[in-house]
C-alpha positions as CSV (number, residue, x, y, z in Angstrom):
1,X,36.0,32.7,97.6
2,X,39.2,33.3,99.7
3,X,40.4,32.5,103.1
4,X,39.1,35.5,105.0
5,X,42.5,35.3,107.4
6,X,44.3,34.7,104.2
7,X,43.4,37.8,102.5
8,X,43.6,39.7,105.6
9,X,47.2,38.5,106.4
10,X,48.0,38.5,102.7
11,X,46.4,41.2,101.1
12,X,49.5,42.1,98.4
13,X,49.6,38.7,97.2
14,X,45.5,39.0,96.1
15,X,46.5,42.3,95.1
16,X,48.8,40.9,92.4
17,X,46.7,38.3,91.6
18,X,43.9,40.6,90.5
19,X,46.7,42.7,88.6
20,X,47.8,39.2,87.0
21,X,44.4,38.5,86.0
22,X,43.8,41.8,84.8
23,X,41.1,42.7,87.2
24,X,40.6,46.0,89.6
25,X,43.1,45.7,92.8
26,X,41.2,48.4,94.2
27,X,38.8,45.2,95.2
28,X,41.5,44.2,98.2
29,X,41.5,47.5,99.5
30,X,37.0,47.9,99.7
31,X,37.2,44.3,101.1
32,X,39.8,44.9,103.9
33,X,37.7,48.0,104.5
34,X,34.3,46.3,104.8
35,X,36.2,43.7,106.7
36,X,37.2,46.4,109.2
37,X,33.1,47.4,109.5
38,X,32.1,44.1,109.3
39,X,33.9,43.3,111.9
40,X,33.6,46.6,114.2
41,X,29.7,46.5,113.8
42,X,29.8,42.6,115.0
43,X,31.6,43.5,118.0
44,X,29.4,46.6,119.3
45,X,26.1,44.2,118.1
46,X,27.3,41.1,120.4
47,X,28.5,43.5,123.1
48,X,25.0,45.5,122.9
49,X,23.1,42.2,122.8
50,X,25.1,40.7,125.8
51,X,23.9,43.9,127.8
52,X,20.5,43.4,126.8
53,X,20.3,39.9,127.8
54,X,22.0,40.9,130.9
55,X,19.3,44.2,132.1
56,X,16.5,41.0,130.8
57,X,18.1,39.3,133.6
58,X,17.8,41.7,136.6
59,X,14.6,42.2,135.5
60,X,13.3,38.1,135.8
61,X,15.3,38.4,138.9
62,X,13.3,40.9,140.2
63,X,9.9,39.1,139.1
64,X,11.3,36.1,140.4
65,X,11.9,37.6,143.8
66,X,8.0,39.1,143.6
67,X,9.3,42.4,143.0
68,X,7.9,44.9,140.6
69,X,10.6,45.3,138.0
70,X,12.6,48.9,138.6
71,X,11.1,51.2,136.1
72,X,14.8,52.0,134.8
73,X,15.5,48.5,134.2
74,X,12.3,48.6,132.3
75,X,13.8,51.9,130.2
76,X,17.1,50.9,130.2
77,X,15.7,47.7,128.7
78,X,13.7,49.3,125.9
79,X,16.7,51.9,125.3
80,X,19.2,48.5,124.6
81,X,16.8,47.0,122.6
82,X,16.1,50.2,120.7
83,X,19.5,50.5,120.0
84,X,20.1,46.9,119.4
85,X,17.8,46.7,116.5
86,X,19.6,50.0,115.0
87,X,23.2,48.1,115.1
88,X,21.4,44.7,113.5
89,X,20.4,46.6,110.5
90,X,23.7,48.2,110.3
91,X,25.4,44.9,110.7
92,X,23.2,43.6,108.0
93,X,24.4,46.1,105.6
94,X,27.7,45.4,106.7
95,X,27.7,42.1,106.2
96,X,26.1,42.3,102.9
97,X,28.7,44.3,101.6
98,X,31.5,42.5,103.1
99,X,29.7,39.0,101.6
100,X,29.3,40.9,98.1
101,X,32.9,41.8,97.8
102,X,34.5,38.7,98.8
103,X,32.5,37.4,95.8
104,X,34.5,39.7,93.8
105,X,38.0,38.8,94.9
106,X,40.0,36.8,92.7
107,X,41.7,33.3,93.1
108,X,45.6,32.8,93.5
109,X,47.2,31.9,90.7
110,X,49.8,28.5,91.3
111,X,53.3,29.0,91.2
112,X,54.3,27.6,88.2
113,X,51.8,29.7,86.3
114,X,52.8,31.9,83.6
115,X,52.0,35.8,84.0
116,X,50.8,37.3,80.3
117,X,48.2,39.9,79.7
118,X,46.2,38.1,77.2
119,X,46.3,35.1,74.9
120,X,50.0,36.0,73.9
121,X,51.2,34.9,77.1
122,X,50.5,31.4,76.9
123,X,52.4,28.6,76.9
124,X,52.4,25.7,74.4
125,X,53.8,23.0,76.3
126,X,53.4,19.8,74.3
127,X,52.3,19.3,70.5
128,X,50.9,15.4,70.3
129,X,50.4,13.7,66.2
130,X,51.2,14.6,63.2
131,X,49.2,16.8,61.1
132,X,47.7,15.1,58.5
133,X,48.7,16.0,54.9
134,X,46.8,16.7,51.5
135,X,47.1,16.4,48.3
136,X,44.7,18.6,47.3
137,X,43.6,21.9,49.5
138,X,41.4,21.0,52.5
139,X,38.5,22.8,52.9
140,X,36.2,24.0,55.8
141,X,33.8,21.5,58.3
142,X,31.6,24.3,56.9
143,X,32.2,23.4,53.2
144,X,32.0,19.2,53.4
145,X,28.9,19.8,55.5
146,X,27.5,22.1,53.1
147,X,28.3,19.1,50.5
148,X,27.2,16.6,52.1
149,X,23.8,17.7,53.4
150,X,24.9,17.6,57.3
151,X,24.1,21.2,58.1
152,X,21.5,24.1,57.6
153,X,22.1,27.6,59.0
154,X,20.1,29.3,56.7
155,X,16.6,27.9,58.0
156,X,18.0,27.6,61.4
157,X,19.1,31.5,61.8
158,X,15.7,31.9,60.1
159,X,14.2,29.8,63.5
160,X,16.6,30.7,66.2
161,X,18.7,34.1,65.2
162,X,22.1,34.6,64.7
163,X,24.5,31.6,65.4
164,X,22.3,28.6,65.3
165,X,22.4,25.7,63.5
166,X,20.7,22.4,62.8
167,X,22.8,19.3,61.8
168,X,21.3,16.9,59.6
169,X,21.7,13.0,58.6
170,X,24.8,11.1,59.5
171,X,26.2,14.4,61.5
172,X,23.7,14.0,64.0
173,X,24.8,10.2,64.4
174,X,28.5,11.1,64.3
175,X,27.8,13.7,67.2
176,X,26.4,11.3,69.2
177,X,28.6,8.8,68.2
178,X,31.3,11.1,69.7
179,X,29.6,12.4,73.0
180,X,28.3,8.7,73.5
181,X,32.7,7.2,73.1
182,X,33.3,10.4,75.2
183,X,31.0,9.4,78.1
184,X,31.7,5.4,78.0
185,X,35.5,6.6,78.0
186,X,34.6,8.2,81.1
187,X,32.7,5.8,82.7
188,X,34.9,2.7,82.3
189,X,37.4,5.1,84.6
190,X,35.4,5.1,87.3
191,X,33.1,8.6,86.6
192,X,29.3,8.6,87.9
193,X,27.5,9.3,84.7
194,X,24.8,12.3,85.4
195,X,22.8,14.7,83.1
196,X,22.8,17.4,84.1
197,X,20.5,20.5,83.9
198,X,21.3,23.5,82.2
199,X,18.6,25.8,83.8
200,X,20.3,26.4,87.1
201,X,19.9,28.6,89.3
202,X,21.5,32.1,90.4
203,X,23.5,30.9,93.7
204,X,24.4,28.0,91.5
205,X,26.7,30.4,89.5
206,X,28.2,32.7,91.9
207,X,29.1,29.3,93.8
208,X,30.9,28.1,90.7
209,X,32.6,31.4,90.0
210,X,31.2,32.2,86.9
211,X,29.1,35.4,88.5
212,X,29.8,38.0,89.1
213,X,31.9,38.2,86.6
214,X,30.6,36.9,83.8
215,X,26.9,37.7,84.2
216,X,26.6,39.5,81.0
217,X,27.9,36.1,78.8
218,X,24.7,34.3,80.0
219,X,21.0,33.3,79.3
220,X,18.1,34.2,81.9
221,X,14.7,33.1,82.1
222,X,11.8,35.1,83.5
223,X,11.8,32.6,86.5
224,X,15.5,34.0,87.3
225,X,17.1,30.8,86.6
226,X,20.4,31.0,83.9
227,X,20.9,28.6,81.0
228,X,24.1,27.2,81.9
229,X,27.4,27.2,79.5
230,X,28.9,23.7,81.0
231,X,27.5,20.8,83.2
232,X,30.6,22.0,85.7
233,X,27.8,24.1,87.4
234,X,25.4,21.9,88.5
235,X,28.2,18.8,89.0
236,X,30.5,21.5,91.0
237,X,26.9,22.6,93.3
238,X,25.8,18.8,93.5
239,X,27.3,18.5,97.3
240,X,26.3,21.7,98.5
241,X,25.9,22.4,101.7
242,X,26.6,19.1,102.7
243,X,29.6,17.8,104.7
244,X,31.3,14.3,103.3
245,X,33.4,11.9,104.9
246,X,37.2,11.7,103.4
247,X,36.1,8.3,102.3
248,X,33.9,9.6,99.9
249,X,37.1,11.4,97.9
250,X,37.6,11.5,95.4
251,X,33.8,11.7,93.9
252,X,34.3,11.4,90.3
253,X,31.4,12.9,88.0
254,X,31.0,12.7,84.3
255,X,27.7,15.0,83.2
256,X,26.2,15.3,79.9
257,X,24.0,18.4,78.8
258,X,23.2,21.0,76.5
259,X,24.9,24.4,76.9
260,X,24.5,27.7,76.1
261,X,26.5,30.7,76.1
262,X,25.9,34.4,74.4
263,X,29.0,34.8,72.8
264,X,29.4,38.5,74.0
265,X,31.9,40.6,72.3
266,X,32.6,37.8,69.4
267,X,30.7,39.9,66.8
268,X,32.2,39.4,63.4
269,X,34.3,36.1,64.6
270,X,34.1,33.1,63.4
271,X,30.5,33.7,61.7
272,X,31.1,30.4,59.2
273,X,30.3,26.9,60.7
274,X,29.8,25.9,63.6
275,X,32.7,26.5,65.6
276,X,31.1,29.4,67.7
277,X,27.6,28.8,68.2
278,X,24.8,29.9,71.2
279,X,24.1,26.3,71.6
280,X,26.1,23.0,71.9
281,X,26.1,19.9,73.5
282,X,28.9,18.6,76.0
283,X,30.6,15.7,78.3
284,X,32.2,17.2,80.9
285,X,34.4,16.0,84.0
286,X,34.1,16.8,87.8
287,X,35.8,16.1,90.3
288,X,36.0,16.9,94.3
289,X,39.5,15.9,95.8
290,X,40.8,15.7,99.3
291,X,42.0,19.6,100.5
292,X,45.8,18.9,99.2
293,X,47.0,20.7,96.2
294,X,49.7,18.2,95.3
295,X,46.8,15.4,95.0
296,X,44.7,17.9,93.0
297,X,47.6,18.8,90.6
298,X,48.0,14.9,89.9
299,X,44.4,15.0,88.8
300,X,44.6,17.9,87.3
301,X,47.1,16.2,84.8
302,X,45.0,13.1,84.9
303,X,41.9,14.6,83.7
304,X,43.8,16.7,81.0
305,X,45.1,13.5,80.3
306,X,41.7,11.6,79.6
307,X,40.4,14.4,77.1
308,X,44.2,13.6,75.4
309,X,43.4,10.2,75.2
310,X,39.7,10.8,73.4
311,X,42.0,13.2,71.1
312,X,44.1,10.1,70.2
313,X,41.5,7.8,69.7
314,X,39.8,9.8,67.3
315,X,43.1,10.5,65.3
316,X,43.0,14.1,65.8
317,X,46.4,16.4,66.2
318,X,46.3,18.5,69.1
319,X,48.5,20.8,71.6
320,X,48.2,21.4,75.1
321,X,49.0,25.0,76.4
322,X,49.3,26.6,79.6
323,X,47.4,28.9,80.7
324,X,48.6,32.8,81.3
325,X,47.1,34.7,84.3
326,X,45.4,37.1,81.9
327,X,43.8,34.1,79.7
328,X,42.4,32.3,82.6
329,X,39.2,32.7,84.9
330,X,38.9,35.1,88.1
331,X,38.5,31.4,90.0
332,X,40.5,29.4,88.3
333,X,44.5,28.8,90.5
334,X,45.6,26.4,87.0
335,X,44.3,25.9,83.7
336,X,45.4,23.8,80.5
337,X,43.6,24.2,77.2
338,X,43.6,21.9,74.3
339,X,43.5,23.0,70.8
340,X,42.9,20.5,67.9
341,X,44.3,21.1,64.6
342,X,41.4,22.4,62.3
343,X,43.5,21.4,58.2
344,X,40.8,23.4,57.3
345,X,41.6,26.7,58.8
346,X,45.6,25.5,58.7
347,X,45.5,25.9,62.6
348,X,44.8,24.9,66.1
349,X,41.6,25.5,68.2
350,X,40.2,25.2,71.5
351,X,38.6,21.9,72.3
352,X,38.9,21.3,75.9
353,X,39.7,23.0,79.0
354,X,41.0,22.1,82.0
355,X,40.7,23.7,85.2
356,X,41.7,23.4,89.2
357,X,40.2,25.6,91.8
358,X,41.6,24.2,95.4
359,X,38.7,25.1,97.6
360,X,37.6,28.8,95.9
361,X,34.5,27.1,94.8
362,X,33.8,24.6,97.5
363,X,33.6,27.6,100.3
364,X,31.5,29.4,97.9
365,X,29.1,26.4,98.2
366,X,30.0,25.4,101.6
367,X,31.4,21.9,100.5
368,X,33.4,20.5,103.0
369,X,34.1,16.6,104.5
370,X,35.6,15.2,107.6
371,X,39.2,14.4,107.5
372,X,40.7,11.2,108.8
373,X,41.6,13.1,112.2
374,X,37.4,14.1,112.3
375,X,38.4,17.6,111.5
376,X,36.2,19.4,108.9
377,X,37.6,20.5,105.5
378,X,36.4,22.0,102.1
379,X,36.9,19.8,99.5
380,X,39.1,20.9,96.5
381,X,37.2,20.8,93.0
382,X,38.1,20.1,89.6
383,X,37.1,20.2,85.8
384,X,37.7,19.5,82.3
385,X,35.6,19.1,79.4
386,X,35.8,15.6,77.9
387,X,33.9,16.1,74.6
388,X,32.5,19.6,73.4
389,X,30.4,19.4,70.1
390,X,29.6,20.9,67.5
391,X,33.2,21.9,67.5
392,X,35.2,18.3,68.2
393,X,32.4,17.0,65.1
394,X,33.8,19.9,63.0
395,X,37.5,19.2,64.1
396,X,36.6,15.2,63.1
397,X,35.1,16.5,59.8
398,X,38.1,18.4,58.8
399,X,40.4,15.8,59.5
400,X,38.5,13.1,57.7
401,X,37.9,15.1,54.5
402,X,39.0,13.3,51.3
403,X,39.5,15.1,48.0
404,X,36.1,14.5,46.4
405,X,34.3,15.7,49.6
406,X,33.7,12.4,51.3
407,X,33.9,12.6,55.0
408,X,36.2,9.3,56.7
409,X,34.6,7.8,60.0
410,X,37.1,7.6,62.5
411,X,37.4,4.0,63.3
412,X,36.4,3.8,66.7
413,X,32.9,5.5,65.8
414,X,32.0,3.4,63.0
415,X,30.3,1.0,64.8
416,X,28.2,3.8,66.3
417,X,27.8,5.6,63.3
418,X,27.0,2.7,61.4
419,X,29.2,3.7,58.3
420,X,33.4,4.1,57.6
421,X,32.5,6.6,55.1
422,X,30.1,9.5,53.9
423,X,29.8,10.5,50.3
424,X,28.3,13.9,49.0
425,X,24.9,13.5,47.6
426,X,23.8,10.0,47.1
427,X,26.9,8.1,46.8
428,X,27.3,7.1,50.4
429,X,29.0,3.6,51.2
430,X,27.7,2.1,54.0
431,X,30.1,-0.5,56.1
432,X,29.1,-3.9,56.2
C-alpha cells in the first residue's frame, strides 16, 4: 500500500510505475476518483453528524431546563438522523471502494532499477565459480535420481496429480541435510528460527502483497484459508497490528515450512524432475528494518549475500541478476534473483530471490514502531529465500554427478548425510 498524500501529490510517478510493471494505469485515475468520494462523503457525514449531535443538544437543554422538547427539534432530529444513516452507508461504499483500490496500486520501483518488459530486461550483475567441467556428458537431477532410486513420480502423480513427487533414500537425508546447513547458517547470524504455517489466512495475503494479484496462483481450503507459497507470509504478518519500539529493529526471522504454489500458466514447462513442482519445502529470511531505505538497501545486499554464501559452501556456480520492472512483483521497490548453474540443462536457474518492500507491506498490516524521538513509524520489511528445495537438491545433484551415475556429497553435508558418496543400485560407499 501507498502513501495516500503520496499518490495524491504524485499520481504520474504511480502511473509509470504500473506502466513499468506492466500493470493497468487506469488504476491511478479510479483511485484519485474514489479518493475524491471518499473524501467528499466523509466531509458531508462529519458535518451531518456534528449537526445531529448539535439539535441532540438543544433538545437535553430543553429537558434539562424542564421543558417539553420543541416538536421541531424532535423532527428536525429524526430528519438528521434519517439522513445521517443514508450518508453512512454511502460512506461505507465509499470507503470500501477507495480501501479496495489502494490494494490494487502498485509499489515504486527504486531508482537504480532497470525498466524491461519481461525477463529480457534483466540484468546479470555478477557471475560467482566456475562451472564445473565433464568429461563425459552430464545428465539430468531427473536421470541420477532415476538411477539411483531417489525419486518416484510415477506412483506419486498416481497419488497426488500432475507435478508431485516423492523422494526416496539418501535424497530425503540430503534435503534435509541442506534445509537443516541452511537454517543453522541462519541462525548463527543472529535469525529467530520459526516454523511457520502454510495455511494462512486471506488478510494475511493481501497484507503481504501477494493478493490481489496473484489470487489465481494459490491453494484454498473450504475454511477460506490459502496454502501459502513462502514462509514470507506469515513471518511478514507476525507483528501485525502491533506497534514496536525502534529498539526492537531490526527483528531478524528465519522460518522453515512447506509451500505450495499452482503453477498457473506453466503447462508444458519443465514437466521432467523436480524443478517445478506444486509442493516444496523452504528456509526463508525476514526481516523488519528501521523506516530508512539506505539501511534497508544495506540489508537488502546482506541477505542476498547470505543465500551467496550457502551457494559457496555447497560448491554450486551461480549468478546474481537484477531485477527489471516487468520481471518483478506489483509490491516489490528492488529485487535480486539467483540462479544456480544446472550442468545438466547447460544453464542457470532460479534459486533464491531477494526482495525489499520499504513500508508497502507494513501499512498493509499496520506494522509500525516508535522512533527514537517517540514518533510512530511503519517499519520497512524484507525477504529472501535461504534454501528452496527440491530445486537447490536437484541443482546439488547435477553438480555432484560422476560419470558412472554416482552422486558426490558436498562436503559440508556429509556429516549430515552420513555418506561422501551415493552409488546407483547397491554399490553405495558409506563414509567412515
Amino acid at each position: 500500500m501507498l502513501n495516500s498524500d503520496f499518490v495524491r501529490n504524485n499520481p504520474e510517478v504511480v502511473r509509470q510505475a504500473a506502466r513499468d510493471k506492466q500493470l493497468d494505469p487506469e488504476v491511478v485515475d479510479n483511485w484519485l476518483a474514489a479518493d475524491k468520494q471518499w473524501r467528499e462523503v466523509l466531509a458531508k457525514t462529519e458535518k451531518m453528524r456534528a449537526q445531529v449531535n448539535s439539535n441532540a443538544d438543544k433538545i437535553k437543554a430543553q429537558v434539562h431546563d424542564q421543558k417539553k422538547p420543541d416538536p421541531e427539534l424532535v423532527a428536525l432530529g429524526k430528519q438528521y438522523k434519517s439522513e445521517l444513516k443514508k450518508l453512512e452507508e454511502e460512506l461505507t461504499l465509499a470507503q470500501a471502494k477507495y480501501r479496495d483500490l489502494s490494494l490494487h496500486l502498485p509499489n515504486v520501483p527504486a531508482q537504480d532499477v532497470p525498466v524491461g518488459p519481461d525477463e529480457s530486461g534483466n540484468q546479470v550483475i555478477r557471475q560467482v565459480g566456475k562451472l564445473p567441467e565433464f568429461d563425459f556428458k552430464p545428465k539430468t537431477h531427473a536421470e541420477l535420481m532415476e538411477g539411483l532410486d531417489w525419486l518416484d513420480t510415477k506412483r506419486a502423480v498416481k497419488i497426488g496429480g500432475f507435478r508431485t513427487y516423492m523422494l526416496k533414500n539418501e535424497a530425503v537425508l540430503l534435503e534435509q541435510a541442506i534445509l537443516t546447513y541452511a537454517l543453522k547458517k541462519l541462525i548463527k547470524e543472529g535469525f529467530t528460527p520459526m516454523s511457520a504455517p502454510s495455511l494462512v489466512k486471506h488478510e494475511a495475503m493481501v497484507g503481504t502483497g501477494y493478493f490481489p494479484w496473484g489470487q489465481q496462483d494459490h491453494y484454498y481450503t473450504q475454511d477460506e484459508q490459502i496454502l501459502a507459497g513462502t514462509a514470507e507470509v506469515a513471518l511478514t504478518s507476525f507483528h501485525q497490528g502491533e506497534v514496536l519500539s525502534y529498539k526492537d529493529l531490526p527483528i531478524k526471522m528465519a522460518g522453515i515450512s512447506p509451500c505450495f504454489r499452482r503453477e498457473v500458466g506453466t503447462y508444458g514447462k519443465d514437466t521432467q524432475g523436480v524443478i517445478r513442482v506444486h509442493q516444496f519445502n523452504k528456509v526463508e529470511q525476514v526481516v523488519y528494518t528501521l523506516a530508512d531505505e539506505e539501511e534497508t538497501r544495506r540489508w537488502h545486499e546482506k541477505m542476498t549475500g547470505l543465500a551467496e554464501e550457502l551457494l559457496q559452501d555447497l560448491g554450486l556456480p551461480y549468478q546474481v541478476l537484477l531485477m527489471c520492472t516487468g520481471d518483478m512483483g506489483a509490491g516489490q521497490r528492488k529485487k535480486y534473483d539467483i540462479e544456480s548453474w544446472f550442468p545438466g540443462q547447460n544453464k542457470y536457474r532460479e534459486t533464491h530471490s531477494a526482495s525489499y518492500f520499504n513500508d508497502f507491506q507494513a501499512m498493509r498490516l499496520n506494522i509500525k514502531y516508535k522512533d527514537r524521538d517517540g514518533k510512530t513509524k511503519f517499519v520497512y520489511t524484507l525477504n529472501n529465500t535461504m534454501a528452496a528445495s527440491p530445486r537447490i537438491l536437484a541443482c546439488v545433484i547435477e553438480n555432484y554427478q560422476q560419470a558412472d551415475g554416482s552422486v558426490v556429497i558436498p562436503e559440508v553435508l556429509r556429516q549430515l548425510v552420513g555418506t561422501d558418496i551415493v552409488k546407483p543400485k547397491n554399490n553405495q560407499k558409506v563414509a567412515k
